[in-house]
N, C-alpha and C positions, 0 to 999 in steps of 0.2 A: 419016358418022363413027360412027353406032349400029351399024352393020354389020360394021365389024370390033374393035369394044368388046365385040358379042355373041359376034363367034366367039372371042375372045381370052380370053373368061369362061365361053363353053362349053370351051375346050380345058383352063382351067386346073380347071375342073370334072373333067374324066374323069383330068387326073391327080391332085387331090386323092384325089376320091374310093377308089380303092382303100386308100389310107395313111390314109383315114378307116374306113374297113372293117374294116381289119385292127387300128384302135386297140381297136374298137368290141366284135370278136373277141377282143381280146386280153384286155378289161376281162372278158369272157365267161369267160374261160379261166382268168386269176385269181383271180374268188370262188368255181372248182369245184377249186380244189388243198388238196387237205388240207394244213394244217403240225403237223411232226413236230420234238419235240427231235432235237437232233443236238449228238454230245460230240467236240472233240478234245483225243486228249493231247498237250500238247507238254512233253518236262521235265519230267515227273511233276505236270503241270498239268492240270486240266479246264478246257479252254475251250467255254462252253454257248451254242446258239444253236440259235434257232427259225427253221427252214428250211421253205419249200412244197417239197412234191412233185410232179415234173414226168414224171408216169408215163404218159402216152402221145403217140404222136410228135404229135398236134396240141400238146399243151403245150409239148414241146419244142422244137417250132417257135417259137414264141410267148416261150416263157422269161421273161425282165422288160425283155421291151420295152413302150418308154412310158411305162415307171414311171419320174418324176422322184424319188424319193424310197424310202429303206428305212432302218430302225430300224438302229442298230450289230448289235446284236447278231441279226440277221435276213439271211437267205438263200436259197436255192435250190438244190436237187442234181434230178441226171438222172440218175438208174440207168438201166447201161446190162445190158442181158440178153439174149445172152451176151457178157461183157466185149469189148470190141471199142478200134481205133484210133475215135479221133473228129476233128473240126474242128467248132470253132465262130467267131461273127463276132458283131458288133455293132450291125448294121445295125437300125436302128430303135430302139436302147439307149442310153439318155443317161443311165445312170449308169457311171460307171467301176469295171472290176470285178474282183475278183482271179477266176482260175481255178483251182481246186482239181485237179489230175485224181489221183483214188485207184485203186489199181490192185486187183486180185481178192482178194489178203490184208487190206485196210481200208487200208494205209497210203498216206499221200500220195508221190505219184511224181514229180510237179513242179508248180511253182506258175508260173503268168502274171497278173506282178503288173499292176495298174492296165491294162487293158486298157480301149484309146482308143473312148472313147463314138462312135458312129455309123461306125467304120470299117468295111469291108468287107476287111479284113487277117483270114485265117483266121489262129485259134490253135487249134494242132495239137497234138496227142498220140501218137504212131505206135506207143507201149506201151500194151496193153490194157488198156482202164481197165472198174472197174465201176461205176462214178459219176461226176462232176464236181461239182462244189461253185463257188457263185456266192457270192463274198462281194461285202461295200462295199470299191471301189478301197481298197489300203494298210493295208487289213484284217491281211493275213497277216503283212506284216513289223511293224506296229504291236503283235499279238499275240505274236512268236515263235512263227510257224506255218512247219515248216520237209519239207522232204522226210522220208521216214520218220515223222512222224505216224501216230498209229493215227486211223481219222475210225469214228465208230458211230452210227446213227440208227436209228429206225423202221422 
């Protein structure tokens, strides 16, 4: 009976292990993102939040996965350069998130509210965007963050 307890815990080894790697990674990737104010208007409102910068495709890859936890007023954006369509997904992401996508003028193009923690369902943009913006799920409609926003950061 030790014989297949060993292989049953060798195998669940090799698949731990890379979702261990990549947490491990990702913790990496996180204390190397600078954060940048970032202003939106909505309504002749400032709404202010301290966002990381996710400037290159390893961080992008990474984004905030893993992270169980972010301050309200705290985020993430991807500039993207040269504004391009995107897809992003959830996988590895157990916070629920709004998606920002702002297009090449600053202004927001459309919002994917509460997007479902660890799904693998791409959220799409097929309008060139030059950023995305990671709020906390319920963010945008709790603020009046609506299409046509101006978004400005760092």
């Amino acid at each position: 009976m030790i014989l297949p307890f060993r292989a049953a815990a060798a195998a669940l080894l090799l698949v731990a292990a890379p979702a261990a790697s990549l947490s491990a990674q990702s913790t990496n990737v996180a204390q190397s993102l600078k954060a940048v104010p970032l202003v939106i208007t909505s309504h002749g409102k400032a709404l202010r939040f301290q966002v990381e910068v996710a400037r290159t495709s390893e961080q992008q890859e990474i984004g905030l996965m893993f992270r169980k936890t972010m301050p309200a007023d705290h985020g993430m954006i991807f500039p993207m350069s040269p504004p391009r369509a995107v897809s992003f997904w959830m996988k590895n992401t157990w916070l629920p998130l709004d998606l920002v996508f702002i297009g090449p003028d600053g202004r927001i193009i459309r919002i994917a509210e509460n997007a479902q923690p660890l799904s693998l369902d791409l959220i799409e943009c097929a309008e060139p965007v030059a950023a995305v913006l990671e709020l906390n799920g319920g963010a945008a409609r709790k603020q009046g963050i609506a299409a046509g926003d101006l978004v400005r950061w760092q």
